[in-house]
N, CA, C and O atoms as a CHARMM CRD file, in Angstrom:
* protein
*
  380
    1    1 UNK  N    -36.06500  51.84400  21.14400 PROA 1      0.00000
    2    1 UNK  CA   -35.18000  52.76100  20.44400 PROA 1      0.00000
    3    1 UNK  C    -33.93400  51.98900  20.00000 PROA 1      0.00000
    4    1 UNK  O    -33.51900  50.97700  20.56500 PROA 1      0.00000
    5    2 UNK  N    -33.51100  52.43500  19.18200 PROA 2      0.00000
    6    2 UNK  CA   -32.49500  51.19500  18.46400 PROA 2      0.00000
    7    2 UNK  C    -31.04300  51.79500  18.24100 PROA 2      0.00000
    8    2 UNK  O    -31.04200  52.82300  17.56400 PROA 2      0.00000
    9    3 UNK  N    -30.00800  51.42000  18.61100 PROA 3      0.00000
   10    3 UNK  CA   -28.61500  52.34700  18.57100 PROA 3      0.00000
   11    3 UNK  C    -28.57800  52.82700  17.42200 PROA 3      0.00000
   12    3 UNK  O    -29.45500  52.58500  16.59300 PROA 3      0.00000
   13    4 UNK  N    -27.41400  53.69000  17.15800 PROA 4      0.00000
   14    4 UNK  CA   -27.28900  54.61700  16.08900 PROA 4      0.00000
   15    4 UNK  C    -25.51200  53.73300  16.08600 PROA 4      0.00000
   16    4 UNK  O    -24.68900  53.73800  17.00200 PROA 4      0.00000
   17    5 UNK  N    -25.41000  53.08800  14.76700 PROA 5      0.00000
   18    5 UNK  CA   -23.99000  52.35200  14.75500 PROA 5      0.00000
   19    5 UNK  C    -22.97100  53.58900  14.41800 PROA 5      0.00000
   20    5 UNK  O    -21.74700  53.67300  14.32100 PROA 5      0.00000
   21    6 UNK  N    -23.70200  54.20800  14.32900 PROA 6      0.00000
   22    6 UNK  CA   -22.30100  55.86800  13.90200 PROA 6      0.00000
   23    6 UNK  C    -21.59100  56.15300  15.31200 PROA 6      0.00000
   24    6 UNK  O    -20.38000  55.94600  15.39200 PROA 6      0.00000
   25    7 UNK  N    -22.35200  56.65300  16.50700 PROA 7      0.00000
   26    7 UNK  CA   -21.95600  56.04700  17.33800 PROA 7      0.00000
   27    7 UNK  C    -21.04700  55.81800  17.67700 PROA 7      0.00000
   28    7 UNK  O    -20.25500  56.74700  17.83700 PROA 7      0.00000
   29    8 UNK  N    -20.68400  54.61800  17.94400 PROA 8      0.00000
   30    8 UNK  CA   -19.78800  53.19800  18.00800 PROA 8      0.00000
   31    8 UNK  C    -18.42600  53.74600  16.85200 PROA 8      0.00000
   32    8 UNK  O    -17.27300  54.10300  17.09700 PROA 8      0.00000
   33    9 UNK  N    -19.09600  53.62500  15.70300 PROA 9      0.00000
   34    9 UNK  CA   -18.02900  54.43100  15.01400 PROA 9      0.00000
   35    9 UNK  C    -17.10900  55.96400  14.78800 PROA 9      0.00000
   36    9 UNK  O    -16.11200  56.25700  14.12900 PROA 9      0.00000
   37   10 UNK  N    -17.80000  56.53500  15.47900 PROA 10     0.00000
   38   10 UNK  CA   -17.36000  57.85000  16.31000 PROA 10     0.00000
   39   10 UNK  C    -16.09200  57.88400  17.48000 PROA 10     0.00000
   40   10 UNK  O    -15.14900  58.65900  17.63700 PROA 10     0.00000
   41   11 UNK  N    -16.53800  56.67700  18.20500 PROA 11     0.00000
   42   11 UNK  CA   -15.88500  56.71700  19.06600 PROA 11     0.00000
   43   11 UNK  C    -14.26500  56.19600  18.69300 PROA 11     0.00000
   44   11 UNK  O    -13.19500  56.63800  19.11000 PROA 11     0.00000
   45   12 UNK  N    -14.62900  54.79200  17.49500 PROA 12     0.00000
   46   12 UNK  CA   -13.77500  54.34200  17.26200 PROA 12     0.00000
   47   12 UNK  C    -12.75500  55.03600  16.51600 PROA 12     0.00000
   48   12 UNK  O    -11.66200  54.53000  16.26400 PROA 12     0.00000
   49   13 UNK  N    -13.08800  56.12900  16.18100 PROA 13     0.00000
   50   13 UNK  CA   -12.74900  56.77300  15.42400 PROA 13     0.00000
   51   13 UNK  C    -11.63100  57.82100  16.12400 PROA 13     0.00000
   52   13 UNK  O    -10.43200  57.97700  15.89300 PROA 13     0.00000
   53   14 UNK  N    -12.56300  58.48600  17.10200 PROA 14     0.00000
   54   14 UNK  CA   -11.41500  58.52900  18.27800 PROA 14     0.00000
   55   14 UNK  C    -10.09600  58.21300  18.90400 PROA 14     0.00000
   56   14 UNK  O     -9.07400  58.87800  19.07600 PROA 14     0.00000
   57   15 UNK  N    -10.53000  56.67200  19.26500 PROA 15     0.00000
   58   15 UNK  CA    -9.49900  56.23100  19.61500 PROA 15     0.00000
   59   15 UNK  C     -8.61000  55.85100  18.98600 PROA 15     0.00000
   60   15 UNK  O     -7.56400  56.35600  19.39500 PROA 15     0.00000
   61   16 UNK  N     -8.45000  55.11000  18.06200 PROA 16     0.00000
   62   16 UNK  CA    -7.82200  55.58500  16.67600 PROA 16     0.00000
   63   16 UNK  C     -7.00600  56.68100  16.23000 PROA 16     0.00000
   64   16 UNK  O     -5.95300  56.51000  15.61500 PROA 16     0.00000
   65   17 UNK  N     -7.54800  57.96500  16.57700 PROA 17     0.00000
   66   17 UNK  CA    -6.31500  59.43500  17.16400 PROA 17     0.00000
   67   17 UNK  C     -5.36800  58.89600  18.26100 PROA 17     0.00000
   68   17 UNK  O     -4.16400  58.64700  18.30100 PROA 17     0.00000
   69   18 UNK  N     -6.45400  58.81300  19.18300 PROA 18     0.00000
   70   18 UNK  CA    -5.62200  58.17700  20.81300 PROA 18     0.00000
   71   18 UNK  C     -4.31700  57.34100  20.29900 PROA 18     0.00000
   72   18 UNK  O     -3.15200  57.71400  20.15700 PROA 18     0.00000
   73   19 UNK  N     -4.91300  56.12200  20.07900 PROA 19     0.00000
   74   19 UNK  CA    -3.65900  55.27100  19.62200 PROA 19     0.00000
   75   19 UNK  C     -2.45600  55.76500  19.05200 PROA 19     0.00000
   76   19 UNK  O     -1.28300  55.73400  19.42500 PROA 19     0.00000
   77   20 UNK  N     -3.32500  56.46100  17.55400 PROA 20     0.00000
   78   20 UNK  CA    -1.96300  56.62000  17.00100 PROA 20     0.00000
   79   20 UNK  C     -1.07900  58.35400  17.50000 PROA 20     0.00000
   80   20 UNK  O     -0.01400  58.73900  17.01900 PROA 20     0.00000
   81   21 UNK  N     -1.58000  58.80500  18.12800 PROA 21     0.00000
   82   21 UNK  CA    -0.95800  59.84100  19.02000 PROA 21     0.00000
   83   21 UNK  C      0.05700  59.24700  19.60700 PROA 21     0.00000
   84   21 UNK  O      1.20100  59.58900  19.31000 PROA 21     0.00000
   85   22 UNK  N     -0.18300  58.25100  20.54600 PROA 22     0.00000
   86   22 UNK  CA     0.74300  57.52100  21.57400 PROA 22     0.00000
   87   22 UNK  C      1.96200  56.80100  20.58900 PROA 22     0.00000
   88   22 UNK  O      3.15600  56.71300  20.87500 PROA 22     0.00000
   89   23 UNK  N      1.23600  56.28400  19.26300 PROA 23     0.00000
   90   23 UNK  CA     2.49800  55.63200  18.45600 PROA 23     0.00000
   91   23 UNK  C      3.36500  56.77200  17.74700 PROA 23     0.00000
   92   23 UNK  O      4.59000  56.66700  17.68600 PROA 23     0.00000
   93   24 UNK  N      2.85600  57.58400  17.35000 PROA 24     0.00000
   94   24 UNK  CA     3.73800  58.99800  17.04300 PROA 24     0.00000
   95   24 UNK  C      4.96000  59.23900  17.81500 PROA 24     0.00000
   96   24 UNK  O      6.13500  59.18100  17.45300 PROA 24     0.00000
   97   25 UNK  N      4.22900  59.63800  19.42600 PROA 25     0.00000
   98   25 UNK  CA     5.07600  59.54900  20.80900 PROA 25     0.00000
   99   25 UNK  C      6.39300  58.92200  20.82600 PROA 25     0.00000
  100   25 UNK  O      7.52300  59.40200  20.91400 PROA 25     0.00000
  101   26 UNK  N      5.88600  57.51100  20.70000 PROA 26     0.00000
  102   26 UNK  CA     6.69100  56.26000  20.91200 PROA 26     0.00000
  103   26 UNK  C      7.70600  56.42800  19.77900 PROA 26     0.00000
  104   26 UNK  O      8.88800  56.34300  20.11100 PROA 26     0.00000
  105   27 UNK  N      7.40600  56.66800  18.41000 PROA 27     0.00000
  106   27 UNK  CA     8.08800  57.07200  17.35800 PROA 27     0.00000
  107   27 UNK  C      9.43900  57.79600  17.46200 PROA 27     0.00000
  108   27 UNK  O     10.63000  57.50200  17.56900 PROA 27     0.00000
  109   28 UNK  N      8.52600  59.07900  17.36400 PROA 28     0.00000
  110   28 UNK  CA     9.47600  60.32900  17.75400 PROA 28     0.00000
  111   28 UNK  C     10.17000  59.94200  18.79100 PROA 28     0.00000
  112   28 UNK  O     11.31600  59.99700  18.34300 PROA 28     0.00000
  113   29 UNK  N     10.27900  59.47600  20.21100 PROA 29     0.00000
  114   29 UNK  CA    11.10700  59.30600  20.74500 PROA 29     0.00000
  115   29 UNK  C     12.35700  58.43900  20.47000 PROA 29     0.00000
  116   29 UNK  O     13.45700  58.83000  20.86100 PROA 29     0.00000
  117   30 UNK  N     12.18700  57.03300  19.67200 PROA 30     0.00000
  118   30 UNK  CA    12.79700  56.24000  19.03300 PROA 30     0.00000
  119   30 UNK  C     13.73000  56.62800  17.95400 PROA 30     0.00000
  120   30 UNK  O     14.82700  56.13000  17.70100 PROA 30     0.00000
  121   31 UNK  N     12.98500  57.80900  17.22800 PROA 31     0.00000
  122   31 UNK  CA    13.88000  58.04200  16.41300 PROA 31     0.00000
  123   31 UNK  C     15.15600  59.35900  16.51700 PROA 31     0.00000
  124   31 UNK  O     16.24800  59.56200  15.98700 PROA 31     0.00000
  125   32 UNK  N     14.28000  60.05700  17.51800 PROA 32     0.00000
  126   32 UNK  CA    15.55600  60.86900  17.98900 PROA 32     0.00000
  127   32 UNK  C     16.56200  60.29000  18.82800 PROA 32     0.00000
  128   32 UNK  O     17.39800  61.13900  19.13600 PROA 32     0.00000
  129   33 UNK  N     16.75500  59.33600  19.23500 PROA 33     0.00000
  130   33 UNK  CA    17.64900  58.43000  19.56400 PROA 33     0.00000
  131   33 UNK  C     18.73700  58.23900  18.54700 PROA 33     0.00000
  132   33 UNK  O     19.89500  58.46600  18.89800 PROA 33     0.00000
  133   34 UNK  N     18.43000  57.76300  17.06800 PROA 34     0.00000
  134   34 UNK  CA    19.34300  57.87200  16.53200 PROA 34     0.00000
  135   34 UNK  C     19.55700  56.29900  16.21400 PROA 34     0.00000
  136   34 UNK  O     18.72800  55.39800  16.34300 PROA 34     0.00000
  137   35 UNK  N     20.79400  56.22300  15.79800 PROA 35     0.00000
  138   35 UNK  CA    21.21700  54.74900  15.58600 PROA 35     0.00000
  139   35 UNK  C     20.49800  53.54400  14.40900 PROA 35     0.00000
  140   35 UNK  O     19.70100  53.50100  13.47200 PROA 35     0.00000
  141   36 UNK  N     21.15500  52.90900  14.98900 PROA 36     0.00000
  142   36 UNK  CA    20.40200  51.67700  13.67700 PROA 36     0.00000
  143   36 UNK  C     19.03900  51.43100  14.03000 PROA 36     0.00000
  144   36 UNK  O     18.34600  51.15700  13.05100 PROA 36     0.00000
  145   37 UNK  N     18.29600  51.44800  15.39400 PROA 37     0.00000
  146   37 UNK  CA    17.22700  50.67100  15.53700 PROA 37     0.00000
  147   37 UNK  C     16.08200  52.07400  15.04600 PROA 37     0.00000
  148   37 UNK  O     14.88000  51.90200  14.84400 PROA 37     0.00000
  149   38 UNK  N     16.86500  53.55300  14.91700 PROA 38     0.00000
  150   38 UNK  CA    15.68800  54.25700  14.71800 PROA 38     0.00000
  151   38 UNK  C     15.57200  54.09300  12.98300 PROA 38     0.00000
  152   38 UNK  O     14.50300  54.18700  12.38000 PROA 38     0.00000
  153   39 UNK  N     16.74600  53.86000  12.40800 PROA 39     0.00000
  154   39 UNK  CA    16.95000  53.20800  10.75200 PROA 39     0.00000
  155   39 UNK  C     16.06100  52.29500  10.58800 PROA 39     0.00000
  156   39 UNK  O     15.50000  52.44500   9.50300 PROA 39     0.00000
  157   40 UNK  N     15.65700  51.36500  11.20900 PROA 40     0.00000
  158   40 UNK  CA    14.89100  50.33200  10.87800 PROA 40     0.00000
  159   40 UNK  C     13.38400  50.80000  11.30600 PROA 40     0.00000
  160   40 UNK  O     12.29500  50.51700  10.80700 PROA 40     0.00000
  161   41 UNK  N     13.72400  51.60100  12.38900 PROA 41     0.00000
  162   41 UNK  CA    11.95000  52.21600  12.72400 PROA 41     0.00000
  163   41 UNK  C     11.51500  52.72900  11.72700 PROA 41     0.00000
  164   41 UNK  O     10.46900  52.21100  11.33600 PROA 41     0.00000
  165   42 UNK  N     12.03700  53.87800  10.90300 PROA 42     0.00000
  166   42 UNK  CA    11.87600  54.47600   9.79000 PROA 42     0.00000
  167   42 UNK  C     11.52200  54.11200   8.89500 PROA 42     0.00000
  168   42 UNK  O     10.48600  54.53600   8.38300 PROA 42     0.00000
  169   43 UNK  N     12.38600  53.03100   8.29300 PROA 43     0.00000
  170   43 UNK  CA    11.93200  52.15500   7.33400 PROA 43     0.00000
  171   43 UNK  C     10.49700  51.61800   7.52700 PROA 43     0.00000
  172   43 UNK  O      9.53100  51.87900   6.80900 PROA 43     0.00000
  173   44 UNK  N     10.52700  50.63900   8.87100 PROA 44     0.00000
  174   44 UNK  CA     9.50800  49.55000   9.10200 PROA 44     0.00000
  175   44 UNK  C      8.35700  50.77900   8.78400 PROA 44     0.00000
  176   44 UNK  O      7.69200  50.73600   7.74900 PROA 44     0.00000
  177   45 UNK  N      8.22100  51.70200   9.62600 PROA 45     0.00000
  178   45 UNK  CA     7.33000  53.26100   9.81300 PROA 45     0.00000
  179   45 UNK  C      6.57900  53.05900   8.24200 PROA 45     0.00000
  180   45 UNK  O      5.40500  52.69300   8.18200 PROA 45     0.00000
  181   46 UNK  N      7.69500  53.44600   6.52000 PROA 46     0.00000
  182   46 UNK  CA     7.19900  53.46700   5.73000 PROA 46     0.00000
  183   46 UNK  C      6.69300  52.46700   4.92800 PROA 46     0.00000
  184   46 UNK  O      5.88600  52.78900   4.05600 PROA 46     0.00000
  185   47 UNK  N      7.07500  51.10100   5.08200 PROA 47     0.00000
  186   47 UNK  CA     6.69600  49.97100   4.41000 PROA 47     0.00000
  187   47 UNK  C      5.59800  49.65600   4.99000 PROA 47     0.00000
  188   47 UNK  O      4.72400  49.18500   4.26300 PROA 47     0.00000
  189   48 UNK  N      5.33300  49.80100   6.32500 PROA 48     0.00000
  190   48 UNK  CA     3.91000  49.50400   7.30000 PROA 48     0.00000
  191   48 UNK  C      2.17600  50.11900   6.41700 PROA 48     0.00000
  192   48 UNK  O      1.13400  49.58600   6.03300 PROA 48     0.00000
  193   49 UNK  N      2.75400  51.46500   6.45700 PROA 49     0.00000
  194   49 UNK  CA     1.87900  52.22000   5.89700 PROA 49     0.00000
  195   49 UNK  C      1.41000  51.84800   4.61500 PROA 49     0.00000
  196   49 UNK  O      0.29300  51.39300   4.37000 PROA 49     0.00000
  197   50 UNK  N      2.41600  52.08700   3.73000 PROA 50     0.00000
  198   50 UNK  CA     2.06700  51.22700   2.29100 PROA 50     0.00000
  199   50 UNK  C      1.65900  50.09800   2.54900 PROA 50     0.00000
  200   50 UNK  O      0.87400  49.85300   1.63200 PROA 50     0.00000
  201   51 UNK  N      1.69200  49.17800   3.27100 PROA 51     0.00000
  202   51 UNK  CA     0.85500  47.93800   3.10800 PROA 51     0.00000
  203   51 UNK  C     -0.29700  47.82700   3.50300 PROA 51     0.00000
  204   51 UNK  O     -1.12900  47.07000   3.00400 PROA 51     0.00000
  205   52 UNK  N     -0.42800  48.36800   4.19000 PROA 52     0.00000
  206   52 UNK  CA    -1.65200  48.81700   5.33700 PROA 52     0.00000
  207   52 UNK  C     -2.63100  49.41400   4.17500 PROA 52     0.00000
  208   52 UNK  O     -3.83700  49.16800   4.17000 PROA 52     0.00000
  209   53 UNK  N     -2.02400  50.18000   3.24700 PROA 53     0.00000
  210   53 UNK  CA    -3.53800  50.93400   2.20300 PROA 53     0.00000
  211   53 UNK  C     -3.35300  50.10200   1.29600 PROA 53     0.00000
  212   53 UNK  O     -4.26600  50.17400   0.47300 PROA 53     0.00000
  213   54 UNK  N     -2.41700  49.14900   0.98800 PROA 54     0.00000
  214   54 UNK  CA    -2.72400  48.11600  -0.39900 PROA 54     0.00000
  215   54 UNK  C     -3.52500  47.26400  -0.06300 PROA 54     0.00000
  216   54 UNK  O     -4.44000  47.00600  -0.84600 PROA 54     0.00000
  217   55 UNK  N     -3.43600  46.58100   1.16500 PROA 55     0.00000
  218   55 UNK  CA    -4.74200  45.82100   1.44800 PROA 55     0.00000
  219   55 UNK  C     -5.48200  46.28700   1.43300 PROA 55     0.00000
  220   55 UNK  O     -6.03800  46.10600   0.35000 PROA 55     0.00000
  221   56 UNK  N     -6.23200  47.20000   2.30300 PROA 56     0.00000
  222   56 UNK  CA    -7.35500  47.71600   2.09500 PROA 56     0.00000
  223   56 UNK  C     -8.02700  48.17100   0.64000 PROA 56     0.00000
  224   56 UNK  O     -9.22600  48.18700   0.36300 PROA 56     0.00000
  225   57 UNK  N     -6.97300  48.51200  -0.15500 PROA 57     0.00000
  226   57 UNK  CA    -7.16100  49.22800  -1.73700 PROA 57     0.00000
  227   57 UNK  C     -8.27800  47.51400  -2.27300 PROA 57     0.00000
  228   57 UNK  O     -9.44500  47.21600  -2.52800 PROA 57     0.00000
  229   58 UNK  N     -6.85900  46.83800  -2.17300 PROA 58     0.00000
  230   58 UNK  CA    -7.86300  45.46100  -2.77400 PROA 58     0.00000
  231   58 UNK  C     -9.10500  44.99000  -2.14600 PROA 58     0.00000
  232   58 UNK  O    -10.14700  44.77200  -2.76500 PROA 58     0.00000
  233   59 UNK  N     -8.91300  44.82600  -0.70400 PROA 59     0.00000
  234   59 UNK  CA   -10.26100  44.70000   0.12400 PROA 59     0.00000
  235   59 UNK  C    -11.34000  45.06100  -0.32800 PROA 59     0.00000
  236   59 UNK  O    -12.23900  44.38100  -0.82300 PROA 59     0.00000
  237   60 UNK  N    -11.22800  46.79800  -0.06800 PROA 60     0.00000
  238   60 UNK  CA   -12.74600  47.72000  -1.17100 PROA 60     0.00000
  239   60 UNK  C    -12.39000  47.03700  -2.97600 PROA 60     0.00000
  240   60 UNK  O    -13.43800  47.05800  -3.62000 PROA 60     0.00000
  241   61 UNK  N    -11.60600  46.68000  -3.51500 PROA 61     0.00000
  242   61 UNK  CA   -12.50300  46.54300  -5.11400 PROA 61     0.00000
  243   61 UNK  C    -12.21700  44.70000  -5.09200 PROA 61     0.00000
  244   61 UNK  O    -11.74300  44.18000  -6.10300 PROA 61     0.00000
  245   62 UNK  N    -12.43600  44.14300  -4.29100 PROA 62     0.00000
  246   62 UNK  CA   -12.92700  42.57500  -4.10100 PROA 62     0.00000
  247   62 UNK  C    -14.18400  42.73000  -3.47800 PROA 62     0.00000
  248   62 UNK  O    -14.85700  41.73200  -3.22100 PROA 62     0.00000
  249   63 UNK  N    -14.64800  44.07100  -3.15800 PROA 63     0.00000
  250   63 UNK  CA   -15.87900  43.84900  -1.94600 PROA 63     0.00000
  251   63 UNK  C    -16.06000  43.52600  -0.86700 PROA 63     0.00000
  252   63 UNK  O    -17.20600  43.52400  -0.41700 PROA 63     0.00000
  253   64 UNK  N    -14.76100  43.07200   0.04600 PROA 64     0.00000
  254   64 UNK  CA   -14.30800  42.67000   1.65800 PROA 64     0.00000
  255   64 UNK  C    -14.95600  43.20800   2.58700 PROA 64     0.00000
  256   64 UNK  O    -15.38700  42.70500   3.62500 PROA 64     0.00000
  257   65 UNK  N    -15.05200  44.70600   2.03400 PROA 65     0.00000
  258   65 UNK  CA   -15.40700  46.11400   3.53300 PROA 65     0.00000
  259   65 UNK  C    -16.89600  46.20900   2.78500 PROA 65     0.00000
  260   65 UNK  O    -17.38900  47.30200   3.06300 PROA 65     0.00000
  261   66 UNK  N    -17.59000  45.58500   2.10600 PROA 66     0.00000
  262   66 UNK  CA   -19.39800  45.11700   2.08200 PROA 66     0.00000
  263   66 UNK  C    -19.19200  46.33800   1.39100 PROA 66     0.00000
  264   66 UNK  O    -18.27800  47.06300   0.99800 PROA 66     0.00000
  265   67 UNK  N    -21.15900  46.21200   1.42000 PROA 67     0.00000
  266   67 UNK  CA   -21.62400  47.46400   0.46900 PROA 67     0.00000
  267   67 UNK  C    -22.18700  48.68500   0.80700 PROA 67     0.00000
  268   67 UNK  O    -22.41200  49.50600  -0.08300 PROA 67     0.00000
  269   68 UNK  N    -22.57700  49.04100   2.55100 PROA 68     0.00000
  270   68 UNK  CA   -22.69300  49.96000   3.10200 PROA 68     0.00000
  271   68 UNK  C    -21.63500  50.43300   3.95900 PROA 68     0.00000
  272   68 UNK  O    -20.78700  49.82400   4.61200 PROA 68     0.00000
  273   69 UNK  N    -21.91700  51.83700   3.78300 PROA 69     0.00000
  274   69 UNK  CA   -21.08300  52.88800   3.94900 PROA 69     0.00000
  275   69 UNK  C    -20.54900  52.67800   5.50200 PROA 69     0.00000
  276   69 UNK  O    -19.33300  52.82000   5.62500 PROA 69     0.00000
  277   70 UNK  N    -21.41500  52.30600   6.91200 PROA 70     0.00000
  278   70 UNK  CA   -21.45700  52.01400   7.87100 PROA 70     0.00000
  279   70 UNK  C    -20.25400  50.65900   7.91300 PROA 70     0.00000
  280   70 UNK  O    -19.16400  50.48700   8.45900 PROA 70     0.00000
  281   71 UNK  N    -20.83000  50.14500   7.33400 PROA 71     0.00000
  282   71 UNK  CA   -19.80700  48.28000   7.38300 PROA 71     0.00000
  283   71 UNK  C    -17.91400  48.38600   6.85200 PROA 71     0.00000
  284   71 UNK  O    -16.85400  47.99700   7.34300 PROA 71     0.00000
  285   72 UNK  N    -18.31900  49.12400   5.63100 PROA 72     0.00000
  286   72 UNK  CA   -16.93400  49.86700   5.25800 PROA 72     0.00000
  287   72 UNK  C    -16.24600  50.65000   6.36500 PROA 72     0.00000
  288   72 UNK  O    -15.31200  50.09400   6.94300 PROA 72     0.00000
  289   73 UNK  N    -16.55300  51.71200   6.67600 PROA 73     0.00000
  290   73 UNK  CA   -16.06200  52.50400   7.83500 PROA 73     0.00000
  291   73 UNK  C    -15.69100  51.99900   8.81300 PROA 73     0.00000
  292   73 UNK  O    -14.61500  52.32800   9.31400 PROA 73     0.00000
  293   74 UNK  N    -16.67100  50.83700   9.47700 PROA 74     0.00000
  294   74 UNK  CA   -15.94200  50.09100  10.68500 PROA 74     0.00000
  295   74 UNK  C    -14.91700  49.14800  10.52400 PROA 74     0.00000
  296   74 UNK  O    -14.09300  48.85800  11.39200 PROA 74     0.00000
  297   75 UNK  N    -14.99100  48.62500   9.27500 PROA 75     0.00000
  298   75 UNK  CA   -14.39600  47.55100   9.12000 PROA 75     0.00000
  299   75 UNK  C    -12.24400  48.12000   8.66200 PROA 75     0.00000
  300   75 UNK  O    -11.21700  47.48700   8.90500 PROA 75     0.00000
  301   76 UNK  N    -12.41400  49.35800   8.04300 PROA 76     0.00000
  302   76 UNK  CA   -11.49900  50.19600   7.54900 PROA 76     0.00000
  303   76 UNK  C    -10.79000  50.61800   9.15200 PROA 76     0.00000
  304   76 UNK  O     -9.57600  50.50900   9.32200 PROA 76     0.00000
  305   77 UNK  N    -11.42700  50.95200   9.91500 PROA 77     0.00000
  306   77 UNK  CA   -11.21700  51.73300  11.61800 PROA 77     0.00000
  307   77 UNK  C    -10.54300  50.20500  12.03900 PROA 77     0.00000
  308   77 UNK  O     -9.33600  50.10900  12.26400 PROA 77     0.00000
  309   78 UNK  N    -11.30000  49.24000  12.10300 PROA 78     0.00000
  310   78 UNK  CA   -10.84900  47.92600  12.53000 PROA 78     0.00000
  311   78 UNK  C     -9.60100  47.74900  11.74600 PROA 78     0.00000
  312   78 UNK  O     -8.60900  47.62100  12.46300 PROA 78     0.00000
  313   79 UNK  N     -9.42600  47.71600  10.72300 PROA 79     0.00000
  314   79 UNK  CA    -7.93600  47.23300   9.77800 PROA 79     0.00000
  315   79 UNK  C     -6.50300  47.76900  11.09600 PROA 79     0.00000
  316   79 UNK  O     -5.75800  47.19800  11.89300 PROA 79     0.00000
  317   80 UNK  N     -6.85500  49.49500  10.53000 PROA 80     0.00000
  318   80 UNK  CA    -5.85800  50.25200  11.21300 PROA 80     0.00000
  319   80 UNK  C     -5.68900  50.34900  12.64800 PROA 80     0.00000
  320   80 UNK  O     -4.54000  50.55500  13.03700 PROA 80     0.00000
  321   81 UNK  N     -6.83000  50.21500  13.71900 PROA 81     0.00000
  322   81 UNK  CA    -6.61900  50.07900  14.54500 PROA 81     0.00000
  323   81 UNK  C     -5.59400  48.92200  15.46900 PROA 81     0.00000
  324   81 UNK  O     -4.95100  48.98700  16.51700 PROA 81     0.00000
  325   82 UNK  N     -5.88500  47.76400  14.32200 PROA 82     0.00000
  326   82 UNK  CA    -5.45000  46.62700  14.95000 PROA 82     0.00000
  327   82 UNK  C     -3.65300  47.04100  14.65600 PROA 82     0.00000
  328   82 UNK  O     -2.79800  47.00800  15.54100 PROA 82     0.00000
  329   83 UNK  N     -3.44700  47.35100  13.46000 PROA 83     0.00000
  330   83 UNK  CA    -2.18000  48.01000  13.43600 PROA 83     0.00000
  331   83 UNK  C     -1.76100  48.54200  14.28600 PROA 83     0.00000
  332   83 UNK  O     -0.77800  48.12300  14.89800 PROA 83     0.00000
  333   84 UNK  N     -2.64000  50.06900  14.69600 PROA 84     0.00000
  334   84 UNK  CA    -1.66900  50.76600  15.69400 PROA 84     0.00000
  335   84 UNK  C     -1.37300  50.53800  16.96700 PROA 84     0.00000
  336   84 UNK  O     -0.33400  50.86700  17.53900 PROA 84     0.00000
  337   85 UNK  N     -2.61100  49.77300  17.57000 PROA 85     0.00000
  338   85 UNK  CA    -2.04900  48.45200  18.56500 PROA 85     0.00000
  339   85 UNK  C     -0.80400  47.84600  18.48300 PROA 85     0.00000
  340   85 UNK  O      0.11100  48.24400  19.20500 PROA 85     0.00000
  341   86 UNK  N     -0.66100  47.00400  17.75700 PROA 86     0.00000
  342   86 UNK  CA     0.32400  46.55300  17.70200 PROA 86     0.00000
  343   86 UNK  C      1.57600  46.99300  17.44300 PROA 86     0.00000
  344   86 UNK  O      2.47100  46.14900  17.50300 PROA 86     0.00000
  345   87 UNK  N      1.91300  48.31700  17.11800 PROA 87     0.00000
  346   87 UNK  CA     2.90500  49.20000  16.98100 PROA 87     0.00000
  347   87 UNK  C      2.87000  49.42600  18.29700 PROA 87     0.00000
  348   87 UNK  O      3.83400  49.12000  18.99800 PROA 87     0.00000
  349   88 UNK  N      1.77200  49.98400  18.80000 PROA 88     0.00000
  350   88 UNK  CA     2.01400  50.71000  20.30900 PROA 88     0.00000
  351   88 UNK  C      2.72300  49.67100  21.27500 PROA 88     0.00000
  352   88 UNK  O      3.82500  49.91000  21.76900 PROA 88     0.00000
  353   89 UNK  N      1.92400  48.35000  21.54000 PROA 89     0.00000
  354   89 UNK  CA     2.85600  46.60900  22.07300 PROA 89     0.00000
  355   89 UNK  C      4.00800  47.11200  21.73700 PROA 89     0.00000
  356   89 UNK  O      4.85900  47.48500  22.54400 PROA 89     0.00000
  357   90 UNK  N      4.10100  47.15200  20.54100 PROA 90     0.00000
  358   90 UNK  CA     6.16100  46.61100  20.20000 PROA 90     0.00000
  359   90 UNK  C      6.94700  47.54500  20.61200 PROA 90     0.00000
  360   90 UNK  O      8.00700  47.33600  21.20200 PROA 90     0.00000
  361   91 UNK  N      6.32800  49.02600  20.23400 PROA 91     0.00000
  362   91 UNK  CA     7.11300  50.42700  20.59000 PROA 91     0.00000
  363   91 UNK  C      7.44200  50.38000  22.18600 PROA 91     0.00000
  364   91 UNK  O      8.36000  50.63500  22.96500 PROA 91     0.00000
  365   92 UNK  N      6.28400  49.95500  22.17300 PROA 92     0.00000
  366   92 UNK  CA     5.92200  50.28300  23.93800 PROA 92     0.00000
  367   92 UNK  C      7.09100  49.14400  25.21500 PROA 92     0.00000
  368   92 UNK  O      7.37700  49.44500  26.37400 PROA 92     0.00000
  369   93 UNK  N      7.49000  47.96900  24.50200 PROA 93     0.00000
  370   93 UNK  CA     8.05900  46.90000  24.83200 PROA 93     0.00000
  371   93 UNK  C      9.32300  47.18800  24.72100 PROA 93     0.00000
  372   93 UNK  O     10.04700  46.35500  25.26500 PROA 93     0.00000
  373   94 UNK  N     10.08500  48.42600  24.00800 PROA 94     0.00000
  374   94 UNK  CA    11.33700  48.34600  23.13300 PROA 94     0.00000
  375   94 UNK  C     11.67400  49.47100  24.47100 PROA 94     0.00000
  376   94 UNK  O     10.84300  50.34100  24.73400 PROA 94     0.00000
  377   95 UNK  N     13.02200  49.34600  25.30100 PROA 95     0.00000
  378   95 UNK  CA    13.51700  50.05100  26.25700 PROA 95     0.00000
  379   95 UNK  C     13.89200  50.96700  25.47500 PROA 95     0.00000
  380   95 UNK  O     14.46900  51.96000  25.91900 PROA 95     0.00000
């Protein structure tokens, strides 16, 4: 019997909420704080995002994220995930 890669991508898909739930968290708390560092959260917050879909924009019409629907999807989950990781690290690091 042979896995079902949806699956795998289901889950990832998931966690992916998970994550970015916790970076929301981390957010919102940062920014009701106030001050300069939630000014720069804000900012960083909207320039992140926009870059985050311009790559990907070019990715899909260079052909990067392949030609099935499966390979795209994971590979799109993988982009952002690795992002919200790393938001969660830095948020998570910042007293």
């Amino acid at each position: 019997m042979s896995r079902n890669p949806w699956l795998r991508t289901g889950f990832d898909s998931w966690m992916l909420g998970v994550e970015a739930m916790q970076v929301i968290t981390l957010r919102t708390w940062k920014l009701a704080a106030g001050g300069a560092a939630a000014q720069t959260e804000a900012q960083r917050m909207v320039t992140e995002k926009i870059a985050a879909g311009l790559d990907l924009q070019l990715r899909a019409m260079t052909g990067d994220l392949g030609m099935d629907a499966h390979g795209a999807t994971a590979k799109v989950l993988a982009h952002y995930r690795r992002k919200v990781r790393a938001n969660r690290r830095r948020l998570g690091k910042a007293g």
